[in-house]
N, C-alpha and C positions, 0 to 999 in steps of 0.2 A: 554226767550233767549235760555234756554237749548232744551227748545221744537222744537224753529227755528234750532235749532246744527241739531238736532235728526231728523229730517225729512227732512234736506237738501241735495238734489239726488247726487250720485256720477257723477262728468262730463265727460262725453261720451271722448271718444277715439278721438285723432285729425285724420280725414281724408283727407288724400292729395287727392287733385282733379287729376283726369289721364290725365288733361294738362301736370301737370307738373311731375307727371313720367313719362311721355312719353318724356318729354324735356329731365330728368336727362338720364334719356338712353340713347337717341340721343348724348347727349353730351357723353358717355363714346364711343360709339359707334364711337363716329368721333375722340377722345383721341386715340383710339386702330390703326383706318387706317392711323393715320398720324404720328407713333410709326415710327424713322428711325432707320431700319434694322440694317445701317450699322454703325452706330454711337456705339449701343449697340454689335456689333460683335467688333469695336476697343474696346471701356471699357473693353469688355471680355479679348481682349487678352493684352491688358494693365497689366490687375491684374495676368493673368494666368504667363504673362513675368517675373513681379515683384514676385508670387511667388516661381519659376522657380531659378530667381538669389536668391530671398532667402535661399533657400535648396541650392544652391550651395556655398554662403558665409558659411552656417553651417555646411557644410561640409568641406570645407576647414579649415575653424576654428577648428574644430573637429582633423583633421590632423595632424593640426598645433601643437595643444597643447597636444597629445598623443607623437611627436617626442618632444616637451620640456620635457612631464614628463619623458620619457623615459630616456633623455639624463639628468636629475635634480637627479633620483633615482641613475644612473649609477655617477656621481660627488660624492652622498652624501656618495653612498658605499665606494668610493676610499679615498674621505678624511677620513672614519671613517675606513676603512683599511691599510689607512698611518700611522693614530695615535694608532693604534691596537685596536680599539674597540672591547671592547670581540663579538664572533660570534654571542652570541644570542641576544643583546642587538641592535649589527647591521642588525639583521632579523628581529627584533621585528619593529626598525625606517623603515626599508625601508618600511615595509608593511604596515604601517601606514601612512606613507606619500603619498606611491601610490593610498592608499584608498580615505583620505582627497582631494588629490588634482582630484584626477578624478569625485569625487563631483564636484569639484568647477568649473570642467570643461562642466560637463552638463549642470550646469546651466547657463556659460555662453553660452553653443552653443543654449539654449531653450529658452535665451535671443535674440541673435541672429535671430531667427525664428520670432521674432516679439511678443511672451507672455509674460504676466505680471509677470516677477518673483518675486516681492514683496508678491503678493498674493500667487504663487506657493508657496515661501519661509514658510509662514502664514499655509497654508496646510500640507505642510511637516512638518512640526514643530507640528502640532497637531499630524498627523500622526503615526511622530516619538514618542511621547509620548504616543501615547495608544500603538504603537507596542512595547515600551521600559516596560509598566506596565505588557502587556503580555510576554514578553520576559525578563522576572528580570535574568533570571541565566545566560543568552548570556553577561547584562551588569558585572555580576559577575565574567565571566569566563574574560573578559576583567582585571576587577580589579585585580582579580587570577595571570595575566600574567603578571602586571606592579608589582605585589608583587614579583615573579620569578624574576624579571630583577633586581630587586630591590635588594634584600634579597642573590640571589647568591646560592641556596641551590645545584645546578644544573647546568650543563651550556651544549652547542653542543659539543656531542663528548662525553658526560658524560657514562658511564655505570651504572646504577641507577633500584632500584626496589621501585616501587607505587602502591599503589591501585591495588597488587593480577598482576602486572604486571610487567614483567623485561625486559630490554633492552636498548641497544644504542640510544641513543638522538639525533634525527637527524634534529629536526627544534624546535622552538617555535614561534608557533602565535600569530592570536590577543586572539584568544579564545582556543584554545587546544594546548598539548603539543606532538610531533609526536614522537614516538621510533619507533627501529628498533628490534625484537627481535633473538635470535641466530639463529631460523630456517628462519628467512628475511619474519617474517611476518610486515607487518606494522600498529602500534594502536594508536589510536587518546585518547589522555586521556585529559578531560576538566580541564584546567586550577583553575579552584576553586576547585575541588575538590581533585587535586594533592597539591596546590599553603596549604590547609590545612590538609594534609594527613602525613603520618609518612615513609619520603623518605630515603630509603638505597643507597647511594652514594658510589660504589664501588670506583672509580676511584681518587678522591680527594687523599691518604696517596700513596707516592712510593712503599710503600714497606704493603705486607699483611702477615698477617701466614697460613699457610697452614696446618688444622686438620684432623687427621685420629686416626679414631679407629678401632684396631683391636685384636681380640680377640684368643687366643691360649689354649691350652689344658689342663688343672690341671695336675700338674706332669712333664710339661716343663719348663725348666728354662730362669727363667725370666731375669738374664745377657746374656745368650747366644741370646734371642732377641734381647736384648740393644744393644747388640755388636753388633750384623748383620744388625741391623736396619741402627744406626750410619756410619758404615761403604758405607753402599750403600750413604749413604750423602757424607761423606768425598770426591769424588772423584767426586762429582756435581758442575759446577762451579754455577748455579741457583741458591742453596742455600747457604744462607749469615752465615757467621758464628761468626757475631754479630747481633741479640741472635743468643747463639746456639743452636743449633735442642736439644731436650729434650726425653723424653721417659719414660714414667712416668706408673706405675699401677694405673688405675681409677677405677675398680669395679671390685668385684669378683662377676662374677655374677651366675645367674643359671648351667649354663654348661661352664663357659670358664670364664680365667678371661682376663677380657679387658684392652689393654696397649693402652692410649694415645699420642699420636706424635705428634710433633707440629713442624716443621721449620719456617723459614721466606723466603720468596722471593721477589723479585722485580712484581711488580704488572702488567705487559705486563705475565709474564710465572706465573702467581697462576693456571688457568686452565691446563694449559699441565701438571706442576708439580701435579700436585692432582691428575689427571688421569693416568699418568705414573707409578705414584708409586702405584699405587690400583694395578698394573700388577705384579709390581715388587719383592712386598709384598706376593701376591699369589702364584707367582712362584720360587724365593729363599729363602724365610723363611722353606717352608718346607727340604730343602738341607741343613738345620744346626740341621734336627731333630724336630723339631717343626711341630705341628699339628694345622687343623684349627677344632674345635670342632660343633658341630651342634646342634639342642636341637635333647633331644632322650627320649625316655621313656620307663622305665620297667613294663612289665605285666608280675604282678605272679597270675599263673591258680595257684585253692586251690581245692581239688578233694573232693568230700563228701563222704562219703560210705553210 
């Protein structure tokens, strides 16, 4: 039996006889001349019609629902500007909502077009998760921004120093927080890493103190500063004279000894009064006698013979 296996021929190839390829031909051949033209030119323009009103339904759709969001975003601000929503909390909703729902506006206009959004939805959804593994700090700086809203450390309009930067607060996003700084540069600071950072909130207390040191000459007397100092306050209505401005000896230091000043003001004039009085201080403290000292050093030559 194995012998019979083992020696039994492989069976030849089937060979069609050229009757009948030459019939299958003929037959394609007569399928091709009797193809109507015009049947295939309507189909054509059937489908070309149909896809034609498609693109115009999604686009109208597309229209349609860019003038709802617009006018949805515009309601949600007013109610949340009626009932005072803090600034940033209502920057934060409306940008969020414009984002979400212009999602949900593609897909229904890519709906609309005739594709399977089920399966899109399927794609994106993987998509969105390898982009969100490669993108972890994007999803962080989001988290970052709901802690801000949240937490309050900060708000629009703030005057605030972070992360090696200072200035006016002039948006928050979904992912970074935008300042303004005094020379009107504008910095994007990523929400996680502000949202965990060690934030200086000027603006929160009415009222700040206003510190200056200044230093005068060993051998001047140190009431006749107090008094000239005090006196230029007296007639400021800026500063507040609960507390009252003080003037205090902090250091006697190398060349000069150093008096400390402290007023208070209202927190809109901390700037002007700081700067004003650095003028004020250089130009009539010297008219009560007083000197501003500078470092100096003495060189003794010793002569050898």
């Amino acid at each position: 039996m194995l012998w019979t296996l083992l020696t039994t021929e492989t069976p030849a190839p089937l060979i069609v006889p050229d009757s009948i390829q030459k019939a299958n031909f003929a037959q394609a051949i007569q399928k091709l001349t009797h193809l109507d033209l015009g049947e295939i030119a309507q189909d054509l323009l059937r489908q070309s019609l149909w896809i034609v009103i498609k693109l115009l339904i999604a686009l109208i759709v597309y229209y349609i629902g860019r003038w709802v969001l617009h006018r949805l975003v515009r309601l949600v601000s007013r109610i949340m500007e009626r009932r005072q929503v803090d600034v940033s909390l209502r920057a934060f909703t409306v940008n969020t909502i414009r984002v979400v729902f212009l999602l949900l506006l593609i897909l229904i206009v890519v709906s609309t077009l005739g594709v399977n959004v089920t399966s899109l939805i399927a794609v994106a959804s993987a998509a969105t998760l390898a982009i969100g593994m490669a993108l972890s700090g994007t999803a962080q700086n989001f988290a970052g921004g709901v802690m801000i809203l949240v937490m309050k450390p900060y708000r629009v309009g703030d005057y605030i120093s972070a992360q090696g930067q200072s200035g006016t607060v002039r948006e928050i996003k979904l992912f970074s927080t935008v300042i303004t700084t005094n020379d009107n540069q504008t910095i994007y600071i990523p929400n996680n890493s502000i949202a965990t950072a060690i934030i200086d909130n000027y603006t929160t207390a009415e009222q700040r103190r206003v510190d200056w040191t200044v230093g005068i000459s060993y051998g001047d007397d140190v009431d006749v500063a107090r008094r000239a100092i005090l006196a230029m306050f007296e007639g400021d209505a800026r500063i507040l004279p609960d507390p009252a401005p003080v003037v205090w000896v902090a250091a006697l230091a190398d060349s000069s000894v150093n008096l400390s000043i402290r007023a208070w003001t209202n927190n809109p004039d901390y700037w002007t009064v700081f700067f004003e009085y650095n003028e004020r201080f250089y130009k009539e403290l010297p008219l009560h006698g007083l000197n501003f000292p500078f470092p100096q050093m003495d060189v003794h030559l010793k002569q050898e013979n």
